[in-house]
MOPAC internal coordinates of N, CA, C and O (Angstrom, degrees):
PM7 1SCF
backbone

  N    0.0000 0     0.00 0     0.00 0    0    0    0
  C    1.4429 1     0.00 0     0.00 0    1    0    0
  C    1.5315 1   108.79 1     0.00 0    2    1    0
  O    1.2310 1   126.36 1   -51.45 1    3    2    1
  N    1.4361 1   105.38 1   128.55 1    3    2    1
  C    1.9895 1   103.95 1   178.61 1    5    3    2
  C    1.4867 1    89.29 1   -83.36 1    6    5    3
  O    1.2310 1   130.85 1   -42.84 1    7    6    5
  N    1.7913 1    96.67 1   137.16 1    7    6    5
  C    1.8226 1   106.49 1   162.41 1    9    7    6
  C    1.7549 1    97.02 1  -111.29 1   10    9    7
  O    1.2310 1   115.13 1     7.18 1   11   10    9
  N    0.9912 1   126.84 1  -172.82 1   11   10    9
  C    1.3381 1   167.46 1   140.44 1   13   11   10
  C    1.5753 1   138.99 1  -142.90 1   14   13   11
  O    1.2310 1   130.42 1   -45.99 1   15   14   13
  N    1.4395 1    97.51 1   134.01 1   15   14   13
  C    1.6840 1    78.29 1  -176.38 1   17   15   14
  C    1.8551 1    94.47 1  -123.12 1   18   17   15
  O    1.2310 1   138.13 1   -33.57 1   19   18   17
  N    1.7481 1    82.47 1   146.43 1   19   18   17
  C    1.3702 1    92.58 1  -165.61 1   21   19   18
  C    2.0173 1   113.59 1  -124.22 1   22   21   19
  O    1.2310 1   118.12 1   -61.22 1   23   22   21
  N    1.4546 1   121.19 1   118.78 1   23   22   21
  C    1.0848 1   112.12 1   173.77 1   25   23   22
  C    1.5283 1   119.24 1   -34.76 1   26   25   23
  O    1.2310 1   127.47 1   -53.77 1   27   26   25
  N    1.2135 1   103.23 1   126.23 1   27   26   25
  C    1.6197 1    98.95 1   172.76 1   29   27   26
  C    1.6879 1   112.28 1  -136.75 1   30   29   27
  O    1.2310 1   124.07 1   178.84 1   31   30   29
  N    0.9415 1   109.80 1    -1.16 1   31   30   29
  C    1.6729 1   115.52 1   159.04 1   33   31   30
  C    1.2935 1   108.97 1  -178.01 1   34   33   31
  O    1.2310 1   123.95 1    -8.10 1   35   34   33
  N    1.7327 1   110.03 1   171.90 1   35   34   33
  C    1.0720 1   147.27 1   179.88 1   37   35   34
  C    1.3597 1   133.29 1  -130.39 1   38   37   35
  O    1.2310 1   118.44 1   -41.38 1   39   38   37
  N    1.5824 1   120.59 1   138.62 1   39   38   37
  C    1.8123 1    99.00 1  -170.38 1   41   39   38
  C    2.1544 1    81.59 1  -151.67 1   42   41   39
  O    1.2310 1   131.34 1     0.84 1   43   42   41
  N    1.3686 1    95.72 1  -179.16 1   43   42   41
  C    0.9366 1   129.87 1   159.80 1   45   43   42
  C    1.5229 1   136.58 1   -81.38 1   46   45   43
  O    1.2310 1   105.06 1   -63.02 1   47   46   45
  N    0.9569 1   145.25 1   116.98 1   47   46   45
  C    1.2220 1   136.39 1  -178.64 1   49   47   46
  C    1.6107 1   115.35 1  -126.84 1   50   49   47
  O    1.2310 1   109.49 1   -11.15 1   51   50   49
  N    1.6719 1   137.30 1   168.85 1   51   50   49
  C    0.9363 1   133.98 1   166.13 1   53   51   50
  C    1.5916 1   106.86 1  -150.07 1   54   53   51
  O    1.2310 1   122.99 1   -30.17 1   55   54   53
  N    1.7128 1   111.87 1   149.83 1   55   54   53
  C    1.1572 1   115.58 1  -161.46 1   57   55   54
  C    1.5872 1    97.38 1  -118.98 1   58   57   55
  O    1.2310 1   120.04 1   -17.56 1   59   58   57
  N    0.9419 1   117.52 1   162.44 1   59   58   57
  C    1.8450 1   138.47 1  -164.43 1   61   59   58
  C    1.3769 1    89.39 1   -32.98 1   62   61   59
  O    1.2310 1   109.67 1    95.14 1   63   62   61
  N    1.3292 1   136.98 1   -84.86 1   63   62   61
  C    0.9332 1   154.10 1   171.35 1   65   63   62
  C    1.5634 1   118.44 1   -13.95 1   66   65   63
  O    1.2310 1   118.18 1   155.32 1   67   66   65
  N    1.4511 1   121.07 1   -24.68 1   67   66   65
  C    1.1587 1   104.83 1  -168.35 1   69   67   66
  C    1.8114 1   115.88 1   103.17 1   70   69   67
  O    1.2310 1   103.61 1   138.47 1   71   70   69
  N    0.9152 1   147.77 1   -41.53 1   71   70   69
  C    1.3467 1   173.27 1  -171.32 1   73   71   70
  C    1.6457 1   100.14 1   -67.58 1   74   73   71
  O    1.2310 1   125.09 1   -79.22 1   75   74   73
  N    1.2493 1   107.83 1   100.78 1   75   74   73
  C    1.6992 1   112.72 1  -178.70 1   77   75   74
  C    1.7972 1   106.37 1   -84.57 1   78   77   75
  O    1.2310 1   125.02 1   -30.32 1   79   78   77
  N    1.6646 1   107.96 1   149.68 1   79   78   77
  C    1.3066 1   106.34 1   177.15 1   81   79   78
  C    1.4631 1   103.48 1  -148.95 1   82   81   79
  O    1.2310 1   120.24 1   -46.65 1   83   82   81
  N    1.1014 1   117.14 1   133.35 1   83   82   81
  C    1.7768 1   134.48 1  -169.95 1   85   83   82
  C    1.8214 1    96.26 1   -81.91 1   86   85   83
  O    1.2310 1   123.54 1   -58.43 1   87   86   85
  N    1.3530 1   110.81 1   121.57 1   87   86   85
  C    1.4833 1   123.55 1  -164.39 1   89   87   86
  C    1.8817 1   100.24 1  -121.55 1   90   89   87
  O    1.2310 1   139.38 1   -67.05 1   91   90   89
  N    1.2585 1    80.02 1   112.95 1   91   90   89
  C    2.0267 1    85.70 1  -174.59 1   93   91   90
  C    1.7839 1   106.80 1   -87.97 1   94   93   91
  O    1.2310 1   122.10 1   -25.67 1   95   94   93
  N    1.1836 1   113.58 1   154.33 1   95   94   93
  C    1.6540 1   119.18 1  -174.12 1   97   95   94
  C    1.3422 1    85.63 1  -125.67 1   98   97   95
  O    1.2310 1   119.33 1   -61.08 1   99   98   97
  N    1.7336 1   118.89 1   118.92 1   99   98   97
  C    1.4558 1   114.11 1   140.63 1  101   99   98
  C    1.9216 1   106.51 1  -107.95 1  102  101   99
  O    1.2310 1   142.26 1   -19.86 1  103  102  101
  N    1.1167 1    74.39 1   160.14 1  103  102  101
  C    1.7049 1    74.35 1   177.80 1  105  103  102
  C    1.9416 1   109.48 1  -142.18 1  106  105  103
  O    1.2310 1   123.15 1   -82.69 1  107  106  105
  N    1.6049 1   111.57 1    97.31 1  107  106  105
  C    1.6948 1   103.54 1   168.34 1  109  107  106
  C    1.2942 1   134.48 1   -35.31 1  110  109  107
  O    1.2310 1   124.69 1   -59.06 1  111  110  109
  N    1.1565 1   108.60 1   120.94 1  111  110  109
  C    1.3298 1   140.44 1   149.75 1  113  111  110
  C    1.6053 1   124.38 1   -65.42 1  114  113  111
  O    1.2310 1   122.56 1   -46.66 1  115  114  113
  N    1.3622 1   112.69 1   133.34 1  115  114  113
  C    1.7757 1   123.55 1  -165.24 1  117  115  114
  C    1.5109 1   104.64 1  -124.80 1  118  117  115
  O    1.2310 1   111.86 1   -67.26 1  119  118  117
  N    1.2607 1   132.94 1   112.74 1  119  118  117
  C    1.1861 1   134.78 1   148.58 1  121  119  118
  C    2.3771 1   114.45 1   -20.07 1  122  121  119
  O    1.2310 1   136.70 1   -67.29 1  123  122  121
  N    0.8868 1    85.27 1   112.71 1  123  122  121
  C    1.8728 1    81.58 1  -171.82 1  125  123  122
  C    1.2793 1   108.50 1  -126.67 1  126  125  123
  O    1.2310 1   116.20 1   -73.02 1  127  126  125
  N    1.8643 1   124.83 1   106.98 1  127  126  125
  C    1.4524 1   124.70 1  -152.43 1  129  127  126
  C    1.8672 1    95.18 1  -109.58 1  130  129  127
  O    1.2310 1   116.55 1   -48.89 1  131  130  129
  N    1.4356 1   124.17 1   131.11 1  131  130  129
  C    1.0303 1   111.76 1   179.36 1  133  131  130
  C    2.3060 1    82.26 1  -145.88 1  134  133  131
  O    1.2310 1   129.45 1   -15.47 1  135  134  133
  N    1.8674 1    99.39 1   164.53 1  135  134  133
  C    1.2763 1   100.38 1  -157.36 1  137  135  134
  C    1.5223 1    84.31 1   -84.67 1  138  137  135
  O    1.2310 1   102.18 1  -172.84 1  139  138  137
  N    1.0755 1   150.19 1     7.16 1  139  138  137
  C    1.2078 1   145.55 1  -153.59 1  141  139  138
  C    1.2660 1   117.65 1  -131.05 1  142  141  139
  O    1.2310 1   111.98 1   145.90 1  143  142  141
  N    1.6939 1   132.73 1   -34.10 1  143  142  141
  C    1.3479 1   119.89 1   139.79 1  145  143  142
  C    1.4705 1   114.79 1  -117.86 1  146  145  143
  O    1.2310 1   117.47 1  -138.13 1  147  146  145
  N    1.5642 1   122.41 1    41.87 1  147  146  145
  C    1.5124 1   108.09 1   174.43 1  149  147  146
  C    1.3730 1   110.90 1    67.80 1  150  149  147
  O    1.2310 1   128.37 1    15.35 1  151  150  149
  N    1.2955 1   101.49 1  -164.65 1  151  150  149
  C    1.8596 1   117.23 1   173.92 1  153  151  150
  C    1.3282 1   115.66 1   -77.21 1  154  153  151
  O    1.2310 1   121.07 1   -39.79 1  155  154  153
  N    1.3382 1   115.55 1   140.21 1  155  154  153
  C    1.3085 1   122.89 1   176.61 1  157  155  154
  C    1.4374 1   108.36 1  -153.05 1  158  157  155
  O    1.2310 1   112.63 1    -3.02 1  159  158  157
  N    1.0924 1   131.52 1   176.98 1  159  158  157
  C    1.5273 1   138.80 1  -149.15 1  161  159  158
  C    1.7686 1    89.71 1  -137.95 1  162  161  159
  O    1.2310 1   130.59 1   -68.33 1  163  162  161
  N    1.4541 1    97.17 1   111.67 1  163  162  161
  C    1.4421 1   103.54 1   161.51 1  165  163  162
  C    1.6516 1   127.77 1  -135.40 1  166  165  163
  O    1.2310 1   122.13 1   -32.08 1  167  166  165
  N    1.4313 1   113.53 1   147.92 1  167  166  165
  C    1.4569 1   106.48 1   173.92 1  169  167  166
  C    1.4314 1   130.01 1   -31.76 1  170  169  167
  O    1.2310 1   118.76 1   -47.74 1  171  170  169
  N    1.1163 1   119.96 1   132.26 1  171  170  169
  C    1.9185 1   110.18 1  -177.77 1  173  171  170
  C    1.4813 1    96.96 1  -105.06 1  174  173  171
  O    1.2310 1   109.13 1  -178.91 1  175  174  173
  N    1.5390 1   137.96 1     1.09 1  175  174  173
  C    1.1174 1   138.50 1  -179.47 1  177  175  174
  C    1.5707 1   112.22 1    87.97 1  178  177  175
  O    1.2310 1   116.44 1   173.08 1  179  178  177
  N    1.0376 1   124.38 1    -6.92 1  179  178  177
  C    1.5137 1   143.59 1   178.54 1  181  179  178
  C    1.3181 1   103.07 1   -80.40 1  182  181  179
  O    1.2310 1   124.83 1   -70.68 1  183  182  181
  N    2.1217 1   108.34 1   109.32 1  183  182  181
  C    0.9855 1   102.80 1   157.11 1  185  183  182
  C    1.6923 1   108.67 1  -126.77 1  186  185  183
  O    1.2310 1   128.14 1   -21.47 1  187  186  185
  N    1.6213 1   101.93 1   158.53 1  187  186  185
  C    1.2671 1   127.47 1   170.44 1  189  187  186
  C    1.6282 1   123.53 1   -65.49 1  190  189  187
  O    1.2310 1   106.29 1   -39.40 1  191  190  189
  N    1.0464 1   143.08 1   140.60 1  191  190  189
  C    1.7301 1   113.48 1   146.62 1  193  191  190
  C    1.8108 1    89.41 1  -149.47 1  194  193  191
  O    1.2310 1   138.26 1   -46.91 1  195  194  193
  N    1.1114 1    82.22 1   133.09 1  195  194  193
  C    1.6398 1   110.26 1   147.96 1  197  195  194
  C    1.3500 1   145.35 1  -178.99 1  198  197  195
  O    1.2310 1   119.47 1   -16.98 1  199  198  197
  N    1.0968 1   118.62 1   163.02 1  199  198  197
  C    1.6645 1   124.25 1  -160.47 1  201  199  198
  C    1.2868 1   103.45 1   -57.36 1  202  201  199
  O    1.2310 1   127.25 1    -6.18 1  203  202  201
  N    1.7413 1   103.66 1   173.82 1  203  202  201
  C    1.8523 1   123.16 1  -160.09 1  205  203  202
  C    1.8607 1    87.70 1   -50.72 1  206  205  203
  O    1.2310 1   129.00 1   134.55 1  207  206  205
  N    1.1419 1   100.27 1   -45.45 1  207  206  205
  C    2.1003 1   113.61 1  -153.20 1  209  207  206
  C    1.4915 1   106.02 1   -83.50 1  210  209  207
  O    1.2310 1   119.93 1  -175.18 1  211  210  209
  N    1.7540 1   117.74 1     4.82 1  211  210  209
  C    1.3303 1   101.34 1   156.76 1  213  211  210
  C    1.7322 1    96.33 1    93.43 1  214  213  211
  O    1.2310 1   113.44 1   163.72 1  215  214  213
  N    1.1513 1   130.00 1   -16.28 1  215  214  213
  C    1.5333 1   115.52 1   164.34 1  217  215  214
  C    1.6847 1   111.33 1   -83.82 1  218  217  215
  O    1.2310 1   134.46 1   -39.95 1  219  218  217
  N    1.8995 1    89.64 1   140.05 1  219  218  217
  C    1.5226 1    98.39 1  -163.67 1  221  219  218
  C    1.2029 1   120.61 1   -68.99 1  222  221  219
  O    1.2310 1    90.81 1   -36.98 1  223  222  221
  N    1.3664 1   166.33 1   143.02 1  223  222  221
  C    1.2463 1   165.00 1  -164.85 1  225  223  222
  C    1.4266 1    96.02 1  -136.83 1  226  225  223
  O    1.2310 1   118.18 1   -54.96 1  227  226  225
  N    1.6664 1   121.07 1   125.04 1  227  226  225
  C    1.4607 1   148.34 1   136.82 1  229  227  226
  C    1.4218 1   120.29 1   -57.11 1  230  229  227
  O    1.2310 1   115.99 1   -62.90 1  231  230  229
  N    0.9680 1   125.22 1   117.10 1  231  230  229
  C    1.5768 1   141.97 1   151.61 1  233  231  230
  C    1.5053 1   119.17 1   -54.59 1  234  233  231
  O    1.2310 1   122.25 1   -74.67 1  235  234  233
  N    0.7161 1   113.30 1   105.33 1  235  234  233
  C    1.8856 1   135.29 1  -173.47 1  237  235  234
  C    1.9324 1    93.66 1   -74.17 1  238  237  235
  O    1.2310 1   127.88 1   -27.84 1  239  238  237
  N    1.5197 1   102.43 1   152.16 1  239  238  237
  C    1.2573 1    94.27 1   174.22 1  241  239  238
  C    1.7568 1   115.41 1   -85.62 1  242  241  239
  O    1.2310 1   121.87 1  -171.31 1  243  242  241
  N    1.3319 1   114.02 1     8.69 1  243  242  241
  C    1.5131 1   108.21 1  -157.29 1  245  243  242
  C    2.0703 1    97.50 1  -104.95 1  246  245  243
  O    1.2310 1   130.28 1   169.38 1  247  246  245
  N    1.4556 1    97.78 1   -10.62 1  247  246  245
  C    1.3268 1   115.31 1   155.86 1  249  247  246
  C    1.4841 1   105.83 1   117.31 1  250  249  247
  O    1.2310 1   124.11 1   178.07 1  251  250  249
  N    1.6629 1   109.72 1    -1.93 1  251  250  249
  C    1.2672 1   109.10 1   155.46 1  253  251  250
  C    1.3775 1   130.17 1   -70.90 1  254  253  251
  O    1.2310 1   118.66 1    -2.17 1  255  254  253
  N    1.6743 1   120.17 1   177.83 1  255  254  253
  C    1.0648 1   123.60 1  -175.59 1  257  255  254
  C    2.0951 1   116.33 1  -127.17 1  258  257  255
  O    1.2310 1   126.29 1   -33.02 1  259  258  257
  N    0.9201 1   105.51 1   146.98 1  259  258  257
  C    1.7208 1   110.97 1  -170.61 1  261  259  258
  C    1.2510 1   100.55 1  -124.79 1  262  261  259
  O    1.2310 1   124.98 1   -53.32 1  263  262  261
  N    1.7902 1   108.03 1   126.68 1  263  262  261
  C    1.4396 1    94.61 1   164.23 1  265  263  262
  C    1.3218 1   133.80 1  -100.72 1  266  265  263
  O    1.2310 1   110.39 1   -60.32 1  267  266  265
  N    1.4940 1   135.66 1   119.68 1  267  266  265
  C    1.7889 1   147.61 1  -132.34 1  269  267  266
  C    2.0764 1    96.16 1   -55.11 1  270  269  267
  O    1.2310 1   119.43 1   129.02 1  271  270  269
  N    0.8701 1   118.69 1   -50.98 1  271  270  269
  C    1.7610 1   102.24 1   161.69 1  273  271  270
  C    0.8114 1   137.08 1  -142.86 1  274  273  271
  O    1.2310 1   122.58 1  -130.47 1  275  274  273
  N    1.2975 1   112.66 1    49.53 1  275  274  273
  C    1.9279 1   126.38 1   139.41 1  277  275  274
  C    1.3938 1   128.85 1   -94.92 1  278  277  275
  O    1.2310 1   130.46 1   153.33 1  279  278  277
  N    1.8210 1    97.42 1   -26.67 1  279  278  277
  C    1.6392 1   102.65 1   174.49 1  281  279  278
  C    1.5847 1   100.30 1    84.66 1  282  281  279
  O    1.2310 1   115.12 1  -166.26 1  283  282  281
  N    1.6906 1   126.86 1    13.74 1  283  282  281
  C    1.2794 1   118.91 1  -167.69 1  285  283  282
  C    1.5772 1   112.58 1   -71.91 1  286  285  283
  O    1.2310 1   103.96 1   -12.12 1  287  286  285
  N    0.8924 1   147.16 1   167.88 1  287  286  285
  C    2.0761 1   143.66 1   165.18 1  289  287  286
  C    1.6737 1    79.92 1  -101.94 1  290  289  287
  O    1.2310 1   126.55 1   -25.97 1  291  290  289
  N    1.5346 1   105.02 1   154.03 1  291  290  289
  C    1.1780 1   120.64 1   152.36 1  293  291  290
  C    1.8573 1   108.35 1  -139.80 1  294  293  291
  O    1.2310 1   122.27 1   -30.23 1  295  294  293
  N    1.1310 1   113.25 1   149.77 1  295  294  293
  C    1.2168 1   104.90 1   165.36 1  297  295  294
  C    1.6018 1   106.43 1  -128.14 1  298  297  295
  O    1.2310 1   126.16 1   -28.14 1  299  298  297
  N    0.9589 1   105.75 1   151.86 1  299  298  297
  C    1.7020 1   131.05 1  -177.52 1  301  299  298
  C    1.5518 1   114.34 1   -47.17 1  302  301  299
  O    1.2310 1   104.13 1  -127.25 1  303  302  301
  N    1.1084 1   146.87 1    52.75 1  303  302  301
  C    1.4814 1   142.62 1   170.77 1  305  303  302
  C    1.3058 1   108.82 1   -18.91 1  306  305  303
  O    1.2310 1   121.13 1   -86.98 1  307  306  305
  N    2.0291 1   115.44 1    93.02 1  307  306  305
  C    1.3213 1   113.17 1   158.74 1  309  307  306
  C    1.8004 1   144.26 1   -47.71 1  310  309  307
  O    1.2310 1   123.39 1   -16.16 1  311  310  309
  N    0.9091 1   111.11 1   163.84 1  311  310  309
  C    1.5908 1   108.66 1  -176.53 1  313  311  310
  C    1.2655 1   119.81 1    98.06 1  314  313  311
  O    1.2310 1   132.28 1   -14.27 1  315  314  313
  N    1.7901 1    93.88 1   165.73 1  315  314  313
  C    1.4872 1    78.19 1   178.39 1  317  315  314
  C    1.2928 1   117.42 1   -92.61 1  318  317  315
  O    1.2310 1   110.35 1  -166.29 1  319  318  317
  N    1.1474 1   135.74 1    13.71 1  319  318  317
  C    1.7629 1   137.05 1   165.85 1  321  319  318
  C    1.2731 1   101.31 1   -50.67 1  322  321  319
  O    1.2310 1   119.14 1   143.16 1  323  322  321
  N    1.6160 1   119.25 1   -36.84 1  323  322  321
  C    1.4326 1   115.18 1  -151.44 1  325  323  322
  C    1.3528 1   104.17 1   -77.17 1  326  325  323
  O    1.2310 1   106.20 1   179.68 1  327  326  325
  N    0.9608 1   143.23 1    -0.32 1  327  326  325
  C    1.3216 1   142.43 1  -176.82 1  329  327  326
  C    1.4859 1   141.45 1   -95.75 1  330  329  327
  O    1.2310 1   122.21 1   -90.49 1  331  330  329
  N    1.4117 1   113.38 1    89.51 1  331  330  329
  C    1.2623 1   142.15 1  -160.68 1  333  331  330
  C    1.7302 1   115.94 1   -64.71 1  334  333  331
  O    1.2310 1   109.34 1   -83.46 1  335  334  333
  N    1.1092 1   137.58 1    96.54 1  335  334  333
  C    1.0100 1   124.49 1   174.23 1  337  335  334
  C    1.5720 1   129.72 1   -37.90 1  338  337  335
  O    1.2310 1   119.34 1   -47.69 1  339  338  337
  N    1.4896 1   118.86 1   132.31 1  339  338  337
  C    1.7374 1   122.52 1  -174.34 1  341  339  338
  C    1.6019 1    88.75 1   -54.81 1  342  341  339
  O    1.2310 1   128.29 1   -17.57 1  343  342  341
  N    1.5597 1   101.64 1   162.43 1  343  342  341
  C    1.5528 1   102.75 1   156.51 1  345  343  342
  C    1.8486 1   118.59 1   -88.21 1  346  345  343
  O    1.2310 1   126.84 1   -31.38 1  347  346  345
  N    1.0536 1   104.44 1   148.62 1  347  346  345
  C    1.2043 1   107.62 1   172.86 1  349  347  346
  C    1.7782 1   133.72 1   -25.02 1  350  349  347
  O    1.2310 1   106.17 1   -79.83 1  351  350  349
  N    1.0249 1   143.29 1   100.17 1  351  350  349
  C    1.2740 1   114.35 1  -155.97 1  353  351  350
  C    2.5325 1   101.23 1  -127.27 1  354  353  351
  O    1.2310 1   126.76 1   -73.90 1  355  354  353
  N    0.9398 1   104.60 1   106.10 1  355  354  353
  C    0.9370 1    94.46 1  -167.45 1  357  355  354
  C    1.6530 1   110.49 1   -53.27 1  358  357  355
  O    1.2310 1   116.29 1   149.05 1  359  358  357
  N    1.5303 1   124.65 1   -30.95 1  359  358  357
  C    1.6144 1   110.65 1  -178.12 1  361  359  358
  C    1.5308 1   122.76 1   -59.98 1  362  361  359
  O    1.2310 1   132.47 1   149.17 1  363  362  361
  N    1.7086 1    93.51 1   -30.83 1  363  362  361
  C    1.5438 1   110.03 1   177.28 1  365  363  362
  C    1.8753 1   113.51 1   -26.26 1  366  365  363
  O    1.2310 1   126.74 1   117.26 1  367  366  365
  N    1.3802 1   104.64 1   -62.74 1  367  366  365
  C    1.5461 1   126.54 1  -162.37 1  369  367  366
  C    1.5970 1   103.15 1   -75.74 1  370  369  367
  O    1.2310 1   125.17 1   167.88 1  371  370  369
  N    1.5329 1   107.68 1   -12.12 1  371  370  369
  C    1.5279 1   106.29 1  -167.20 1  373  371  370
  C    1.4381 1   108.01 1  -123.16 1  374  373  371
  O    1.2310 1   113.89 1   173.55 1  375  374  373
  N    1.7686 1   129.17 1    -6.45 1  375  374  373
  C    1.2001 1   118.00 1   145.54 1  377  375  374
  C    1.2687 1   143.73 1     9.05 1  378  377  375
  O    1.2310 1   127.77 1   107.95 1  379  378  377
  N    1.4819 1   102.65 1   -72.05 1  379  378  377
  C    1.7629 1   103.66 1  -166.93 1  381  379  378
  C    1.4321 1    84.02 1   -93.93 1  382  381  379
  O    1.2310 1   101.29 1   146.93 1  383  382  381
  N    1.3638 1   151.68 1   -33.07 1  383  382  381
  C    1.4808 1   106.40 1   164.38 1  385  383  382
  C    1.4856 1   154.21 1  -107.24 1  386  385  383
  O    1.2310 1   139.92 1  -125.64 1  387  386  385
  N    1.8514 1    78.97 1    54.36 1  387  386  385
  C    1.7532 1    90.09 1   173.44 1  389  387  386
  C    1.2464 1   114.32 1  -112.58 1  390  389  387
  O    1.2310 1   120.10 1   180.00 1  391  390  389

């Protein structure tokens, strides 16, 4: 099965301390073959998150966030300030025709 994983958002976060950290969302993508529209690229429910620097961060069920080895809390900085643009991703735009 081809995956890809593709940025699909960005937010703000802040940890006990005070100390803000920009939290990236990719989420995989699955090759999905049906006789009726061919291949298409769909969510596999798999998401990613982690900070600007590439350490992975877990999603807590209470809607916080942990980062996998520092043990940091983050919580979600409401509003709409908080909202960080994805980075650019060239497969993004080219999805449905691969």
């Amino acid at each position: 099965m081809r995956t890809k994983l593709v940025e699909t958002g960005a937010f703000l976060t802040r940890e006990r301390g005070g100390r803000t950290h920009t939290l990236r969302v990719s989420t995989e993508y699955a090759v999905e073959h049906s006789e009726e529209a061919g291949e298409r690229w769909v969510p596999t429910g798999v998401r990613i998150h982690r900070l600007s620097n590439g350490q992975h961060v877990e999603a807590l069920p209470d809607g916080t966030f942990r980062t996998v080895r520092t043990k940091v809390l983050l919580r979600r900085i409401d509003g709409a300030a908080n909202r960080v643009p994805a980075r650019p991703s060239p497969s993004t735009s080219s999805m449905a025709e691969e």
